[in-house]
N, C-alpha and C positions, 0 to 999 in steps of 0.2 A: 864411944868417946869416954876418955875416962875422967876422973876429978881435976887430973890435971893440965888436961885442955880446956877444961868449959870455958865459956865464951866470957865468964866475968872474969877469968883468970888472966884472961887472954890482952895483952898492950895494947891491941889495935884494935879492941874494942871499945877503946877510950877514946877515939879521935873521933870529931864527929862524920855521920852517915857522909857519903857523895851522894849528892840529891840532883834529878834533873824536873824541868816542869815538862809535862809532854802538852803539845795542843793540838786541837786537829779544827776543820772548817767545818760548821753545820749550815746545813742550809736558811733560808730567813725570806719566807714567800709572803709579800704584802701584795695587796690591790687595791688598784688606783681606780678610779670613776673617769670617765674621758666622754665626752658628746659623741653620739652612736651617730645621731641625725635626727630631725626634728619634721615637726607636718603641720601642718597647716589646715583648718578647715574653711570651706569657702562653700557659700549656698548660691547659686546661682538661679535663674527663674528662665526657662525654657517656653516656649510656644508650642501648644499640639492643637489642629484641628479636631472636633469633635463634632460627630455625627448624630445625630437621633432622632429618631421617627416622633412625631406627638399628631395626634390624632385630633383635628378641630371639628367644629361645628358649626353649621350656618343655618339657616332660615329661607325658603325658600317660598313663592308666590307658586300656589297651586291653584289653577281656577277651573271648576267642574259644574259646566253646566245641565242642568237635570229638566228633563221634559217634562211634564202636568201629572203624569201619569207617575211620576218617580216621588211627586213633592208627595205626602203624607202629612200634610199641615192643617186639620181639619179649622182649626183655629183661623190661620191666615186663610184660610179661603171664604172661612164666616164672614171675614172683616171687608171681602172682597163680594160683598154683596150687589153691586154692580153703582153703587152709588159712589166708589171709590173713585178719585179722582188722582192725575197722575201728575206727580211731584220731583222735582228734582232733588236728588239725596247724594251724600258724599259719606262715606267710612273711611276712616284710617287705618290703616294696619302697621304695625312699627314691628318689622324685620331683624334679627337678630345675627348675628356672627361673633364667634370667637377669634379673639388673634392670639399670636404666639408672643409673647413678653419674653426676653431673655435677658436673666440679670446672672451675676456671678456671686459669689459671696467665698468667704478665704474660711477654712476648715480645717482644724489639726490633722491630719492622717496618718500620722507618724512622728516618732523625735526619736533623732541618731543620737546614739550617744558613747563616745571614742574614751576609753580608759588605756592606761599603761598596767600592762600585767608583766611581774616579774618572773622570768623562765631562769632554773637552775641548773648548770649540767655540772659535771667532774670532769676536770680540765689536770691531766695527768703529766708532773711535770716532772724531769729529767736532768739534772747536774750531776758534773763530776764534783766528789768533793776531794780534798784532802788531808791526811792525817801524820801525823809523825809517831814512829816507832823507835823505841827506846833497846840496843844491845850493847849485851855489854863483850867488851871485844879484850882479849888479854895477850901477853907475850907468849913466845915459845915457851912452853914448860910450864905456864902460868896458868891454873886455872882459877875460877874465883871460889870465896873459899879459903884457896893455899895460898901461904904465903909463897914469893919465887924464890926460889933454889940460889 
C-alpha cells in the first residue's frame, strides 16, 4: 500500500463505521421448590397374647406316722413314765402357697425418629439456543475494502 492510499488519506475513511449489534439466546436454568408429598406419623397400640411359664410353690400336709421303735425320744419317753395322763391337744399348722400376680407397667424400648435428608443428583439439561450471525454481503465487482468500479 503506498502513501497515497493509506486509510487517513483515504475520504471514506471519514464517514462513520456501519455498525450492527449481534445478539444470540443464552440459556437461564432456575429451580423452583414444589411439595414432593408429605407423611405423617401415627403410633398405634396393638394387642399380642403372651405366654410364660413361672414356676410357683405351695405347701403341702405330709403326715408320717412312726412306730415306738422308730421314735428315738429318750426325753419324751422319760416324761411318759406311766403316770402320764391322756389329754386332749390341738396344733396348728398354717400352709403356704404362692400365686401368680400379673401387672403390666409401660417401658421405653425404642424412639423412631423420621428426619428429611437432602439427596443431590446432576439433572442434564438440553436446549436449542439461538444466535445471529453478522455477513457482510457486497455487489457484483464489489468487494469490501474496494471501492465499486
Amino acid at each position: 500500500m503506498s502513501d497515497a492510499e493509506s486509510p487517513s488519506d483515504d475520504p471514506a475513511s471519514t464517514s462513520p463505521p456501519a455498525a450492527v449489534v449481534r445478539s444470540q439466546e443464552q440459556l437461564a436454568i432456575a429451580r423452583t421448590v414444589r411439595i414432593r408429598g408429605a407423611v405423617r406419623l401415627h403410633k398405634r397400640v396393638v394387642t399380642e397374647t403372651v405366654t410364660q411359664t413361672v414356676e410357683v410353690r405351695r405347701e403341702e400336709l405330709v403326715i408320717t406316722e412312726l412306730t415306738p421303735e422308730e421314735v428315738s425320744l429318750p426325753a419324751t419317753l422319760a416324761a411318759h413314765d406311766g403316770t402320764a395322763q391322756l389329754h386332749e391337744a390341738e396344733f396348728a399348722l398354717v400352709l403356704h402357697e404362692e400365686r401368680v400376680v400379673v401387672t403390666t407397667e409401660v417401658v421405653p424400648v425404642e424412639r423412631v425418629r423420621v428426619q428429611v435428608r437432602i439427596v443431590t443428583a446432576d439433572v442434564e439439561v438440553e436446549e436449542s439456543v439461538r444466535q445471529e450471525r453478522v455477513s457482510v454481503l457486497g455487489e457484483e465487482g464489489f468487494s469490501p475494502g474496494r471501492e465499486p468500479a
